[in-house]
MARZADREN-93593 format. One record per residue (C-alpha): residue in one letter; x, y, z negated. Coordinates in steps of 0.05 Angstrom, whole numbers, plus 5000, padded with zeros to 4 digits. Example, Ala and Ser with C-alpha at 12.3 -4.5 7.8 and 13.67 -1.06 7.14 Angstrom:
BEGIN
+------+------+------+------+
: code :   c1 :   c2 :   c3 :
+------+------+------+------+
:    a : 5246 : 4910 : 4844 :
:    s : 5273 : 4979 : 4857 :
+------+------+------+------+
This chain:
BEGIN
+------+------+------+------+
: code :   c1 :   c2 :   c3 :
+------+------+------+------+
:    x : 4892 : 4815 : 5558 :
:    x : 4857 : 4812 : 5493 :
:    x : 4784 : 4797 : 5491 :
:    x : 4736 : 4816 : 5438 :
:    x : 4665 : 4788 : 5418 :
:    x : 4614 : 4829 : 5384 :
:    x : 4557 : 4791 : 5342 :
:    x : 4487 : 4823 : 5340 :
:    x : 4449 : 4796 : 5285 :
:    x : 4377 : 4808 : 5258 :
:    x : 4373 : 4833 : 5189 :
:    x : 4327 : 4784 : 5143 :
:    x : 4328 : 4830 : 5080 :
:    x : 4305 : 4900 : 5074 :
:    x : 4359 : 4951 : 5090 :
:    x : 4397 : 4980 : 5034 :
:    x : 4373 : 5051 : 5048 :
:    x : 4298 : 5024 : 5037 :
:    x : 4306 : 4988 : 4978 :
:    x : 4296 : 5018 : 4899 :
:    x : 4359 : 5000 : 4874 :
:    x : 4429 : 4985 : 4891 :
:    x : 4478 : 4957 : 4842 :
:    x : 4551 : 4965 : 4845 :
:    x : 4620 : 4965 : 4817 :
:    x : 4653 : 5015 : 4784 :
:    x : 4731 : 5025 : 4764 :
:    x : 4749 : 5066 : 4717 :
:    x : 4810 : 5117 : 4722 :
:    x : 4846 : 5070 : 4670 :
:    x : 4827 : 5012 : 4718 :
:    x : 4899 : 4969 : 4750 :
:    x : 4858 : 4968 : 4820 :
:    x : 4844 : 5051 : 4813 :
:    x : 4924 : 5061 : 4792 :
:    x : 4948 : 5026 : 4845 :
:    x : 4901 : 5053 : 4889 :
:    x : 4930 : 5127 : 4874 :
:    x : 4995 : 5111 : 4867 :
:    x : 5003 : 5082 : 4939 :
:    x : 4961 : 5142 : 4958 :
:    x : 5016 : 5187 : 4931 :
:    x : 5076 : 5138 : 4953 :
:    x : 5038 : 5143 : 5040 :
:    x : 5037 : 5221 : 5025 :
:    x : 5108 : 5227 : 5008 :
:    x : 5127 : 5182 : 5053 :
:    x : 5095 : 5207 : 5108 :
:    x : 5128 : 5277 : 5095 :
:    x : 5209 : 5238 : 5094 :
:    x : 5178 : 5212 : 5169 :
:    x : 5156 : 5284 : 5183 :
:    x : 5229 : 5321 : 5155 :
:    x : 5270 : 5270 : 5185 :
:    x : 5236 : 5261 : 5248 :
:    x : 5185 : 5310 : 5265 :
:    x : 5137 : 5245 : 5263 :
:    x : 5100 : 5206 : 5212 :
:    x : 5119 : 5142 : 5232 :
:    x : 5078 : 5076 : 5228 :
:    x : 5060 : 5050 : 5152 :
:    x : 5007 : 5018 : 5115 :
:    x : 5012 : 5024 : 5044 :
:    x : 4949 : 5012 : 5017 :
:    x : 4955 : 4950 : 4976 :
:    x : 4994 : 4950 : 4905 :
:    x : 4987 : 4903 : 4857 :
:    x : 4991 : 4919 : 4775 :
:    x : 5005 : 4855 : 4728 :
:    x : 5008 : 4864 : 4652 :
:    x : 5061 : 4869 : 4619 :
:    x : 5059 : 4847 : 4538 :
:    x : 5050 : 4881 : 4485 :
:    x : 5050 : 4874 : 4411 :
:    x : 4999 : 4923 : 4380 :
:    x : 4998 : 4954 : 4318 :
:    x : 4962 : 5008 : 4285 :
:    x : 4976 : 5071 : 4310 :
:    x : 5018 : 5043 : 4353 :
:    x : 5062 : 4983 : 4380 :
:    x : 5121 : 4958 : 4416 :
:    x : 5121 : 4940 : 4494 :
:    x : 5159 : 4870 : 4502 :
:    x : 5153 : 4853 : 4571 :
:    x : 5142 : 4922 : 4617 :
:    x : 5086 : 4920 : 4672 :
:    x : 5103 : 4902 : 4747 :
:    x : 5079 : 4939 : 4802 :
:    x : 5088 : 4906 : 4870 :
:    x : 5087 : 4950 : 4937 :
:    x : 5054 : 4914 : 4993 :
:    x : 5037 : 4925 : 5058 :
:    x : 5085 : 4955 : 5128 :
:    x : 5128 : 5010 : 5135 :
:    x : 5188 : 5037 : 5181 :
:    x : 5253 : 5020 : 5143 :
:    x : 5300 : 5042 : 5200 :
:    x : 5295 : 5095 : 5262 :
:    x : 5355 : 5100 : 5319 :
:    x : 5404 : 5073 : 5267 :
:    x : 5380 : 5121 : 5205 :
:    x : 5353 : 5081 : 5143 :
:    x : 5284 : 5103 : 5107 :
:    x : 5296 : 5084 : 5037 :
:    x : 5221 : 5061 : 5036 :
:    x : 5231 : 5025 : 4963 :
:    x : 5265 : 5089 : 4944 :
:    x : 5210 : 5133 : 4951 :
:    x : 5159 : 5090 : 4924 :
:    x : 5190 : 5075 : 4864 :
:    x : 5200 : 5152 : 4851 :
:    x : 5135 : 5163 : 4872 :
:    x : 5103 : 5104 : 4825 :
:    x : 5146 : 5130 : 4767 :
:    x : 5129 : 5205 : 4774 :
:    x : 5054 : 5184 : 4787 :
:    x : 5061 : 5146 : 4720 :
:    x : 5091 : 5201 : 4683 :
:    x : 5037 : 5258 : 4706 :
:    x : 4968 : 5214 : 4693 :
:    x : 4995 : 5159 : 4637 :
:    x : 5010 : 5197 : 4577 :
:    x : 5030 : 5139 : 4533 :
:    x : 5070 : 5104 : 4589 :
:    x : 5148 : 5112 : 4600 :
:    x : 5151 : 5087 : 4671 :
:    x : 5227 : 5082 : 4660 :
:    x : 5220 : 5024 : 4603 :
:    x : 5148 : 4998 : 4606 :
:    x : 5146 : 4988 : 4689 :
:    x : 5195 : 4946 : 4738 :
:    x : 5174 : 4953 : 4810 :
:    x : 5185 : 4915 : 4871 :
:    x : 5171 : 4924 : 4947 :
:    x : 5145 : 4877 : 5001 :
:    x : 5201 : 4876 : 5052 :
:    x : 5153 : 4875 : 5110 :
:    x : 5185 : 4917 : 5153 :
:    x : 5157 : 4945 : 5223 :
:    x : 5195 : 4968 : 5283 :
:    x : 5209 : 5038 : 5306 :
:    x : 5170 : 5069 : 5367 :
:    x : 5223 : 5111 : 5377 :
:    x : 5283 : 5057 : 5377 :
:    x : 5248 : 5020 : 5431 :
:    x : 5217 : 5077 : 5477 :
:    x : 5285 : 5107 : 5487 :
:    x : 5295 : 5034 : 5531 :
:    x : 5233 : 5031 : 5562 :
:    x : 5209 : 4987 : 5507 :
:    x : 5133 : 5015 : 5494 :
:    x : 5103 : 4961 : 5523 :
:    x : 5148 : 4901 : 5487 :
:    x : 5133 : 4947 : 5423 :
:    x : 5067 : 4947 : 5436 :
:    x : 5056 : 4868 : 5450 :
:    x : 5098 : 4850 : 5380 :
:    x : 5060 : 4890 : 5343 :
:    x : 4996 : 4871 : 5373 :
:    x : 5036 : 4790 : 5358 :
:    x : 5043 : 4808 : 5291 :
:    x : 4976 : 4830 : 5276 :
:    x : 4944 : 4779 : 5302 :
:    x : 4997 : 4727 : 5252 :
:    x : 4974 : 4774 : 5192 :
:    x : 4909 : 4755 : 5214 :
:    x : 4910 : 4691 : 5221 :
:    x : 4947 : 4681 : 5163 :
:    x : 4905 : 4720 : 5112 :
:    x : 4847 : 4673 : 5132 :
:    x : 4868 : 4603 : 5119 :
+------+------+------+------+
């Protein structure tokens, strides 16, 4: 059994709510963080309804963290030349395979990344200026394992793997 420990401590400022002014960040729509952000929006979405044709189920996923690294450019007036195209990197879980049937996961967020790209960047041709490439973190089915009796063992991995994530996201 799992235990958990909740900390109580006193606040030694004034609470947000009761102070003048509060400061924060802001990202733009152009921002790498706010396109990633929508794209693996869009890429859950249409994942989530391939889980619900397919299965009548949207299966397990998290697929909330992208990553966007520059590319290279050479700039000109009016215009320019893209040398190296921009990567975007799918991270995060997701159900690859169900009772024997394949999700093409990388598939669908490619598609999804490209035809995001298309409909908000205007000046952006995801098939030359973007390369993508998916984590291959890949989770198990519910529905493989309760068919044997398996909802406990499923349960206990992933509860396993959570706590390695975890554990090794802190070091």
């Amino acid at each position: 059994m799992v235990s958990s420990e909740i900390t109580v401590k006193k606040l030694r400022q004034r609470a947000l709510e009761d102070q003048s002014l509060e400061i924060c960040e802001r990202k733009g729509l152009g921002h790498p963080d706010s396109i990633c952000d929508a794209i693996m929006n869009q890429v859950s979405i249409e994942l989530s309804e391939e889980y619900l044709n397919r299965f009548g189920a949207i299966l397990h996923h998290n697929l909330d963290k992208g990553l966007l690294a520059a590319g290279e450019t050479e700039v000109r007036f009016k215009g320019g030349e893209v040398l190296k195209p921009m990567l975007i990197v799918f991270g995060d879980r997701a159900t690859f395979e169900v009772a024997g049937q394949t999700i093409p996961v990388p598939d669908i967020a490619a598609e999804t990344a490209k035809r995001w790209i298309r409909n908000n960047l205007r000046f952006v041709d995801p098939e030359k200026n973007i390369k993508s490439r998916s984590s291959q973190v890949r989770l198990l089915s519910k529905t493989s394992l309760i068919g044997k009796g398996g909802t406990w063992a499923l349960m206990i991995l992933q509860l396993l793997w959570d706590m390695l994530l975890r554990r090794r996201w802190r070091t």
